[in-house]
C-alpha positions as CSV (number, residue, x, y, z in Angstrom):
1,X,31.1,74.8,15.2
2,X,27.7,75.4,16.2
3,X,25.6,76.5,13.3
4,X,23.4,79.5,13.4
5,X,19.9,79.5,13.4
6,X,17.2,81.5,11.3
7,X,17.0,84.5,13.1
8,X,20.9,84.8,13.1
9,X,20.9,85.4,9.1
10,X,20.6,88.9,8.0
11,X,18.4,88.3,5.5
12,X,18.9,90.6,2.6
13,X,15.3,92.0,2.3
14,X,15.1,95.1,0.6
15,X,11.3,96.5,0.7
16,X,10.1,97.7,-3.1
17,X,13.5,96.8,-4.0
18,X,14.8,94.8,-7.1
19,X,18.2,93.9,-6.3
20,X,19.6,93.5,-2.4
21,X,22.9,92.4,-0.7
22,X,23.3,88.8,-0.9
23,X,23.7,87.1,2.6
24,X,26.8,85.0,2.5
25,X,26.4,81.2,3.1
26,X,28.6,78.6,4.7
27,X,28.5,75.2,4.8
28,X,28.5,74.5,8.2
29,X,25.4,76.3,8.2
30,X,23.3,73.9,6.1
31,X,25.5,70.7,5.5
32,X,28.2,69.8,8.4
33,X,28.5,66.5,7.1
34,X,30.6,67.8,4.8
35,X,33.2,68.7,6.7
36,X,36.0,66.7,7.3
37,X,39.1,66.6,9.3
38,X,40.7,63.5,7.4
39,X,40.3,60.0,8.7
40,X,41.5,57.1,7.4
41,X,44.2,57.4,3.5
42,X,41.8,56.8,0.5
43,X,43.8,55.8,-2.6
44,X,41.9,56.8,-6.0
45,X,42.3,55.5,-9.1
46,X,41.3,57.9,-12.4
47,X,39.3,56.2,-15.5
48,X,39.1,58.7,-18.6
49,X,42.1,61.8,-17.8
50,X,39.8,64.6,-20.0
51,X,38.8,67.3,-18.9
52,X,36.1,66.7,-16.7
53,X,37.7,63.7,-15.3
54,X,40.8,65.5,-14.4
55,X,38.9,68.1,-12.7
56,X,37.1,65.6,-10.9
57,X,40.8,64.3,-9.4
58,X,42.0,67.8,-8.7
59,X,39.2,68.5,-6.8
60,X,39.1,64.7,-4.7
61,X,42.8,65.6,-4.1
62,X,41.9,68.6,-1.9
63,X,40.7,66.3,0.6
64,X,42.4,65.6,3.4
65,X,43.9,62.1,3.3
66,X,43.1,61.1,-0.2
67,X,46.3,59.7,-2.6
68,X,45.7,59.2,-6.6
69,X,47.6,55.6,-7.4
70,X,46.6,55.0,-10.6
71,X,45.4,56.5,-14.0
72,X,43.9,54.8,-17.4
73,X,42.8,56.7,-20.6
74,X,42.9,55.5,-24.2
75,X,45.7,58.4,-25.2
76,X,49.0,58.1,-24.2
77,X,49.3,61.9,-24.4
78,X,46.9,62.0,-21.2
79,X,48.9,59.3,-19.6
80,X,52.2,61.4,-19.5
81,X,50.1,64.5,-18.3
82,X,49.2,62.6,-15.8
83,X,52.5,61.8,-14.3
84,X,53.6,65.3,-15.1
85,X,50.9,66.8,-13.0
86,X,50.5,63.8,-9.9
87,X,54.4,62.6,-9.8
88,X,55.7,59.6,-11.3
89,X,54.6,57.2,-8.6
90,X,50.9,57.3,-10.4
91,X,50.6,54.0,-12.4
92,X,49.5,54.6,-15.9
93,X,47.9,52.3,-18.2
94,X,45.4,52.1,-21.5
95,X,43.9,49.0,-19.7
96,X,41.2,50.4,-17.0
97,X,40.6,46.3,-15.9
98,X,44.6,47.2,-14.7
99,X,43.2,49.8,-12.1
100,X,40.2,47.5,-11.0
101,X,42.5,44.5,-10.3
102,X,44.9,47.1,-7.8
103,X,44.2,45.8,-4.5
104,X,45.6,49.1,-2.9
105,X,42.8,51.0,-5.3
106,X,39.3,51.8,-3.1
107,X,37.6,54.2,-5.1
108,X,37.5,54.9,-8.9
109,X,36.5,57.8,-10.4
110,X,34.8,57.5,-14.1
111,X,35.4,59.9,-16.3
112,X,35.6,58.1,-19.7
113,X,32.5,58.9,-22.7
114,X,28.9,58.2,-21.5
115,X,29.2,54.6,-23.3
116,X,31.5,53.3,-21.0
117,X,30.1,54.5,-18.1
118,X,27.7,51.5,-17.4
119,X,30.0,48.5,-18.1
120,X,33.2,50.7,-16.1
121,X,31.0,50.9,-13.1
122,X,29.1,47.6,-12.8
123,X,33.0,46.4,-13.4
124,X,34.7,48.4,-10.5
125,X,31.6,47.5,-7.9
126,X,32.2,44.0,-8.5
127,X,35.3,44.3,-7.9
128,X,35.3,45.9,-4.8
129,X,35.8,49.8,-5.9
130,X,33.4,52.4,-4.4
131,X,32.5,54.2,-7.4
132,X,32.1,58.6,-8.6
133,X,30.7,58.2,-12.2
134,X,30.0,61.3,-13.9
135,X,26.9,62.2,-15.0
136,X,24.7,60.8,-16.7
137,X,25.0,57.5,-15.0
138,X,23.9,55.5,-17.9
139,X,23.9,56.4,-21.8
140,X,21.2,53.8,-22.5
141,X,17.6,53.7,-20.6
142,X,18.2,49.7,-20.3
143,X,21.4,50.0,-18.5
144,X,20.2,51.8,-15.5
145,X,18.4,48.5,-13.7
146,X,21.5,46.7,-13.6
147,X,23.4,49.5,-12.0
148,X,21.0,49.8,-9.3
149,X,21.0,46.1,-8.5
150,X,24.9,45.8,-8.6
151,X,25.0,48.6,-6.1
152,X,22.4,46.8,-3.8
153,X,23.9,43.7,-4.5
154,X,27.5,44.5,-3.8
155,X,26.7,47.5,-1.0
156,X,29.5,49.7,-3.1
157,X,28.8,53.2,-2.8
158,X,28.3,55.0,-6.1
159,X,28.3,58.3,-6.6
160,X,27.1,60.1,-9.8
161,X,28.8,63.1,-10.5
162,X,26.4,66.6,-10.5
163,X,27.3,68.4,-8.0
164,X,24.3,70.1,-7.1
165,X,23.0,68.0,-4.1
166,X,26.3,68.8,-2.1
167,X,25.7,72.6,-3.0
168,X,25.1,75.0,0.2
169,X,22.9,77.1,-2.6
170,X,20.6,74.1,-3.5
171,X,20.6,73.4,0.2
172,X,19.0,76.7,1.0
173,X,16.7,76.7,-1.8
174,X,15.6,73.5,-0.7
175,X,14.8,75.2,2.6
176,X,13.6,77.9,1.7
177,X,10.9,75.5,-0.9
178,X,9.9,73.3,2.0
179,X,9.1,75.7,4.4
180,X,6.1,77.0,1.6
181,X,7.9,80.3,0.8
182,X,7.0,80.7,-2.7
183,X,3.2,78.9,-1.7
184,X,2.0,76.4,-4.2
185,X,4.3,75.2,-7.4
186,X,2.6,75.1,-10.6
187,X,5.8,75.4,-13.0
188,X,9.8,75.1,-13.2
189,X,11.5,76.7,-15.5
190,X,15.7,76.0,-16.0
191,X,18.1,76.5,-18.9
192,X,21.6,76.5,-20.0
193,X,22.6,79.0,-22.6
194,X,26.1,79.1,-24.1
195,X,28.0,80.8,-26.8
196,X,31.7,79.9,-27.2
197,X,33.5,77.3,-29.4
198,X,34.3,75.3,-26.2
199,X,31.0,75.5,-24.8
200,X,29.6,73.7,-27.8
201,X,32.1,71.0,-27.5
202,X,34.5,71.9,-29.8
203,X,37.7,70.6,-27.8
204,X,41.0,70.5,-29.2
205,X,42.4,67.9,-30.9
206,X,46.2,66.8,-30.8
207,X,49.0,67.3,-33.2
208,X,50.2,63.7,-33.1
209,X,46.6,62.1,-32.3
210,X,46.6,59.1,-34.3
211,X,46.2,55.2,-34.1
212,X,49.4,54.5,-32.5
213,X,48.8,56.9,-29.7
214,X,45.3,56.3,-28.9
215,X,44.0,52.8,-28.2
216,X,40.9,53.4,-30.7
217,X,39.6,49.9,-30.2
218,X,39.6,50.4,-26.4
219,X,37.7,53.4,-27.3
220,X,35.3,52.1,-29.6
221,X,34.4,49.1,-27.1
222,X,30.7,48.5,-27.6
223,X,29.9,51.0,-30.3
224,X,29.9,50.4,-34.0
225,X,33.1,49.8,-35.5
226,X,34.5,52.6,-37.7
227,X,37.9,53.9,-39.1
228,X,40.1,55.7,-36.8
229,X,38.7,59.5,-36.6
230,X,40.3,62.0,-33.7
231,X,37.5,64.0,-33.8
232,X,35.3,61.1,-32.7
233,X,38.1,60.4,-29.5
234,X,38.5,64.1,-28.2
235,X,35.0,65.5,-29.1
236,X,32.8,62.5,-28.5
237,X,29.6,64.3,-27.0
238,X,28.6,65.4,-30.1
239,X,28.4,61.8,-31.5
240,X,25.3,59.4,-30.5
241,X,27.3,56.5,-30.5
242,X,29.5,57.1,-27.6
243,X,27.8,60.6,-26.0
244,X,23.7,61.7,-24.7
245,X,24.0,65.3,-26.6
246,X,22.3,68.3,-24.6
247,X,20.3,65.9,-22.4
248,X,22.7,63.9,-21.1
249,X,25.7,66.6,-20.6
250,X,23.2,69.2,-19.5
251,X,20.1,68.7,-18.9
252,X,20.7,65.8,-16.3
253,X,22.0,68.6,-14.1
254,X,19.1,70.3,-14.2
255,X,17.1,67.6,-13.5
256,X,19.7,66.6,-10.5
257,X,18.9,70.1,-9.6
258,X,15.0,69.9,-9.6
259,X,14.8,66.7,-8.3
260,X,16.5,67.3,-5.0
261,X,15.4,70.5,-3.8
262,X,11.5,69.4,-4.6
263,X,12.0,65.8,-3.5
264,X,10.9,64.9,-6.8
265,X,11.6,61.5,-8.7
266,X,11.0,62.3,-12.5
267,X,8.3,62.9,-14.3
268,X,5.6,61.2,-16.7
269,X,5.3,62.6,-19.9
270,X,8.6,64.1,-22.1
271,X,8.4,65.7,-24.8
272,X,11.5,67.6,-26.9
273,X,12.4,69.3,-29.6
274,X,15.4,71.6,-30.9
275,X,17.5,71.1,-34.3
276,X,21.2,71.8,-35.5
277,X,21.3,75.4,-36.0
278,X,24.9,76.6,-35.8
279,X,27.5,74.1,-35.0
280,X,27.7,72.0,-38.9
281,X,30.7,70.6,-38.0
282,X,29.6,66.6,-38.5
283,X,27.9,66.1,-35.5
284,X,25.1,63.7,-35.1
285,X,22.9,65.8,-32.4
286,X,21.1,69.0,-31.7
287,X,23.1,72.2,-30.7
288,X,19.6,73.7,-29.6
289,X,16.7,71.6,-27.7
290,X,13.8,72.4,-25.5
291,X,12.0,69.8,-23.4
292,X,8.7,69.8,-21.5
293,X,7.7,67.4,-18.7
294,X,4.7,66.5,-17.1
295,X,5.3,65.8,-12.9
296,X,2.5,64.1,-11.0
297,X,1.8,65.0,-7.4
298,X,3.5,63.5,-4.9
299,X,4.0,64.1,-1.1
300,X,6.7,66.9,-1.2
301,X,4.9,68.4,-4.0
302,X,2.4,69.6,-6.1
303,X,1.3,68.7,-9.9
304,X,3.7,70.9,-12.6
305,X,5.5,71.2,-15.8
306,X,9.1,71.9,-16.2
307,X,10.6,73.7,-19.5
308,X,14.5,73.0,-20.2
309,X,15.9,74.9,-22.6
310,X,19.7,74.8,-23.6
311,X,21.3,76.6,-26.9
312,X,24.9,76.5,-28.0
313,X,24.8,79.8,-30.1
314,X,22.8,82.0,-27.8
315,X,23.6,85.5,-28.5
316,X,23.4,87.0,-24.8
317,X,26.7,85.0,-24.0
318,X,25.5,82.4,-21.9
319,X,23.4,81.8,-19.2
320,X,22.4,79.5,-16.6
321,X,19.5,79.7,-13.9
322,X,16.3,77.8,-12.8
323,X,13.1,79.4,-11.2
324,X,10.5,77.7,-9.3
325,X,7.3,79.4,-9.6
326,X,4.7,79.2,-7.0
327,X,1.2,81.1,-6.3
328,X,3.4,83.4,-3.4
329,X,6.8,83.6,-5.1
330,X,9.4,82.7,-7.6
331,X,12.4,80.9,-5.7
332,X,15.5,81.4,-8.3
333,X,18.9,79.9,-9.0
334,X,21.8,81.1,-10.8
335,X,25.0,79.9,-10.2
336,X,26.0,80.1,-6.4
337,X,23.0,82.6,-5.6
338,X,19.7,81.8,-4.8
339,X,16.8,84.9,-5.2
340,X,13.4,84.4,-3.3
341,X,10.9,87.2,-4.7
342,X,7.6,86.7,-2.8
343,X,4.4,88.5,-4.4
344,X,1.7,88.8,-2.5
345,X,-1.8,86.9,-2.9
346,X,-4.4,89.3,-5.3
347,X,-6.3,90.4,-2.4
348,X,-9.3,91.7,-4.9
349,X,-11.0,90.1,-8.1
350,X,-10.6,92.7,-10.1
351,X,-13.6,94.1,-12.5
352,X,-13.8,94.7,-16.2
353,X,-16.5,97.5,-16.5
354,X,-15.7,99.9,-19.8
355,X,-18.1,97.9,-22.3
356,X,-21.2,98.6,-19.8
357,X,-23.4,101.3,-19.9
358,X,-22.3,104.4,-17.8
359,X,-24.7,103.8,-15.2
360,X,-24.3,100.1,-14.7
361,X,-20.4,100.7,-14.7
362,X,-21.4,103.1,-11.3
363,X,-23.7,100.7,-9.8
364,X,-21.0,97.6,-10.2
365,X,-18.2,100.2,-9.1
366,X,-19.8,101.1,-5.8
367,X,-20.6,97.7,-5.0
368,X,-17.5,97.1,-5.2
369,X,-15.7,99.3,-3.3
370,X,-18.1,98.9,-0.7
371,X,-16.9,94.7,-0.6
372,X,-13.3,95.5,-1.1
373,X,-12.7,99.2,0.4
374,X,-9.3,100.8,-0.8
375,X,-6.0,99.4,0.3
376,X,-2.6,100.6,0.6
377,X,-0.6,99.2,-2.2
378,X,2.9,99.2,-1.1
379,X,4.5,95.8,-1.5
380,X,6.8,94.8,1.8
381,X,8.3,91.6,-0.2
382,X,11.0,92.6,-1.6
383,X,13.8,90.3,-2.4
384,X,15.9,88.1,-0.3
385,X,19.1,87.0,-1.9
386,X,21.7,84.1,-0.5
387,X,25.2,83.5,-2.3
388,X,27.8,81.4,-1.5
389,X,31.4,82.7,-0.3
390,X,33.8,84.0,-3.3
391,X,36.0,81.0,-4.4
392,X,33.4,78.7,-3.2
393,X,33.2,74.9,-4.9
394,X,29.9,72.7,-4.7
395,X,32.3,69.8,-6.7
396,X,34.6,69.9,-3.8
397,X,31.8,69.6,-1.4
398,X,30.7,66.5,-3.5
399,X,33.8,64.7,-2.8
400,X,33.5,65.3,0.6
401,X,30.3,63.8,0.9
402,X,31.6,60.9,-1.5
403,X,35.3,60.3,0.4
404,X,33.4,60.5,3.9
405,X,30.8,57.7,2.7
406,X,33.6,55.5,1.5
407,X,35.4,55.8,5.2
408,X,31.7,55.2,6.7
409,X,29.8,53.5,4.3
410,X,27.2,56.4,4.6
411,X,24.7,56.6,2.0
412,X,24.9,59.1,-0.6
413,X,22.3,61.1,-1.4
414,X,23.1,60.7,-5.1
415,X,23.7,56.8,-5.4
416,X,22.4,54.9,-8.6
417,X,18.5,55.2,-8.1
418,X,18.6,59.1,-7.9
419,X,21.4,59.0,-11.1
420,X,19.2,56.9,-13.2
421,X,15.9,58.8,-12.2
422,X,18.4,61.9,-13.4
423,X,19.0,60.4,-16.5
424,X,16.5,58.9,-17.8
425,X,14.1,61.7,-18.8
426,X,17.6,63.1,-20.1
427,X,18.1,60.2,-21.8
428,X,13.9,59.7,-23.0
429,X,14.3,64.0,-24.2
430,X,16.8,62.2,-26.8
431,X,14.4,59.7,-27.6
432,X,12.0,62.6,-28.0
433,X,13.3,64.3,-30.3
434,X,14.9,61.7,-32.6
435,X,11.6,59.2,-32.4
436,X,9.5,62.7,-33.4
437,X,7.2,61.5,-30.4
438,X,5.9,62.2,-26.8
439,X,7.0,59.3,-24.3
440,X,5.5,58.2,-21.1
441,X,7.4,57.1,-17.9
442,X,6.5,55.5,-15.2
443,X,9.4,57.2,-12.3
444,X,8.3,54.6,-9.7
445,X,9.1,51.8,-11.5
446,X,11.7,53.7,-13.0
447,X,10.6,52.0,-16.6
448,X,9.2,53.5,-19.8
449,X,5.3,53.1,-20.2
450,X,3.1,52.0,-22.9
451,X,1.0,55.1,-22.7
């Protein structure tokens, strides 16, 4: 299908006007690669059933041609849902080595906590798996390095798992950025506000959750050993030993976000702060934190700072958005929907007259006018507004991109470099706030800095 060009949109510019009617986007209009007729049967395997990595499966599983052969997860309890929701034929098994060493198993999908994401992935590449880890990547700074060079080594293709680089509403923002809409950056703004029990992590825990249904060793694997605790198995984000907090669950998608519509790698300063406010409940990290970082100029962009901002007890009822703010225009995100507002450029100084004497005040006034003779005021900006299609997913179209590079051995825009440059200021806001410090970075060399 051949895709439309500019002048084909009807833009939604409303002159003087707040609000205007969104013009629908498709993919085929920004990202045909996407699209996919089938090809060649993929056969998955599923590592960690929760929640997010059972979406993650229902979603790959909409794609033509793709089969789920196997499943692993520490509770048994996620093992029979699996069967009773993908058929009996779907090997189960505590063991995850048990999926890697399936020859008829191409792709993995890793959704365990962040701790095992590292190990679970260098694991499956060396064994032949293409790889979609969720976000973040890594859960320790010093893990990232080896993730990129097993990739290299091994030419796997990993995927990491925020979704925003396959979405048609990043896409156009992206556009819309590099083609100097909103003029020159000079600050980002993004947040994540919720207010809900679940929202703040606070999953249910089963009835019969105990040590003979969940493999707690397994779980534990290279954090501290403890006494069997459910809480710690089926609401591990808000635990530092196997879980990032805010950073890693959240903020890396804003940072995936940022980073590919500006072409930006990371920044070089962090600095965070934030506190447990609300959620007492026994866990080990922050329910509110706010980060700043310091971007350098680069090619695709100006010098600027970026404020994050999540909070888990926000009274509005939630809310998530990003705006880029430039010397012409604020280009905004929320959701599916991208906003561009343009402003124009003052066309006059200004003056500041009232504390001179009368006369003076005349004098300066008419020289004034006579430089900068009156203008008609009327704004023609307006707004121009772009959503997505009702129903539409950007976490389908990001295992379209991911099954279509392991028929082709595409590259992925999201492979391990771009994940770890992700996570690590996610990771460094952590060590931020618990170190009580500011922390330089150095997003070349992708390493932390002395200074």
């Amino acid at each position: 299908m051949k895709a439309p060009s500019r002048r084909d949109f009807l833009k939604a510019a409303a002159v003087g006007s707040v609000t205007a009617v969104p013009t629908l986007l498709h993919a085929y209009e920004l990202q045909p690669q996407t699209q996919t007729g089938g090809g060649e049967r993929v056969r998955l395997a599923l590592i960690g059933a929760g929640g997010q990595g059972s979406s993650d499966t229902r979603s790959a599983l909409r794609v033509p041609g793709v089969e789920l052969v196997a499943v692993a997860d520490v509770y048994d309890g996620r093992l029979a849902r699996a069967k009773e929701v993908w058929g009996d034929q779907v090997v189960t098994t505590r063991d995850y080595r048990e999926v890697l060493a399936r020859p008829d198993v191409q792709a993995v999908i890793i959704g365990t906590p962040d701790h095992w994401h590292a190990r679970i992935a260098t694991e499956a590449m060396r064994a032949g798996k293409d790889v979609y880890v969720e976000k973040p990547m890594v859960q320790k700074i010093e893990e990232g390095a080896g993730i990129v060079a097993t990739m290299n080594e091994t030419r796997r293709i990993l995927q990491v798992g925020s979704q925003r680089v396959s979405s048609i509403a990043y896409a156009k923002a992206r556009e819309l950025y590099r083609s100097g809409t909103i003029g020159e950056l000079n600050m980002v703004e993004a947040w994540i506000n919720r207010n809900s029990a679940l929202g703040a992590w606070q999953y249910t825990i089963p009835p019969d959750a105990s040590p003979q249904t969940v493999d707690w060793d397994r779980f534990l694997g290279s954090a501290p050993k403890r006494p069997f605790e459910a809480v710690r198995v089926f609401r591990w984000r808000n635990y530092r030993d196997y879980g990032t907090g805010i950073p890693g669950d959240l903020f890396v998608h804003l940072f995936t976000g940022i980073h590919y519509v500006l072409d930006a790698i990371g920044p070089t300063r962090v600095m965070a702060t934030g506190g447990l406010r609300f959620w007492n409940d026994g866990r080990d990290v922050p329910d509110v934190m706010l980060g700043l970082y310091d971007y350098p100029k680069r090619a695709t962009h100006p010098a600027f700072t970026l404020a994050l901002r999540v909070n888990f007890a926000d009274g509005s009822g939630g809310s998530e958005g990003f705006r880029f703010i430039g010397s012409d225009g604020v280009l905004s995100i929320a959701g599916q929907t991208v906003t561009l507002s343009r402003k124009p450029r003052a066309k006059e100084p200004g003056y500041s007259i009232d504390t001179f004497p009368a006369a003076m005040q005349q004098k300066i006034l008419e020289d004034y006018r006579a430089r900068y003779p009156p203008q008609n005021t009327l704004s023609e900006t307006g707004d121009e507004v772009y959503a997505a299609p009702p129903g539409y997913s950007d976490q389908y179209d990001h295992f379209v991109t991911f099954i279509n590079a392991v028929r082709t051995r595409t590259p992925v825009i999201e492979d391990a470099t771009f994940g770890f440059r992700a996570a690590a200021p996610a990771l460094l806001s952590n060590d931020s706030y618990f170190e009580g410090t500011q922390i330089a970075w150095n997003p070349e060399t992708m390493q932390r800095s002395r200074s």
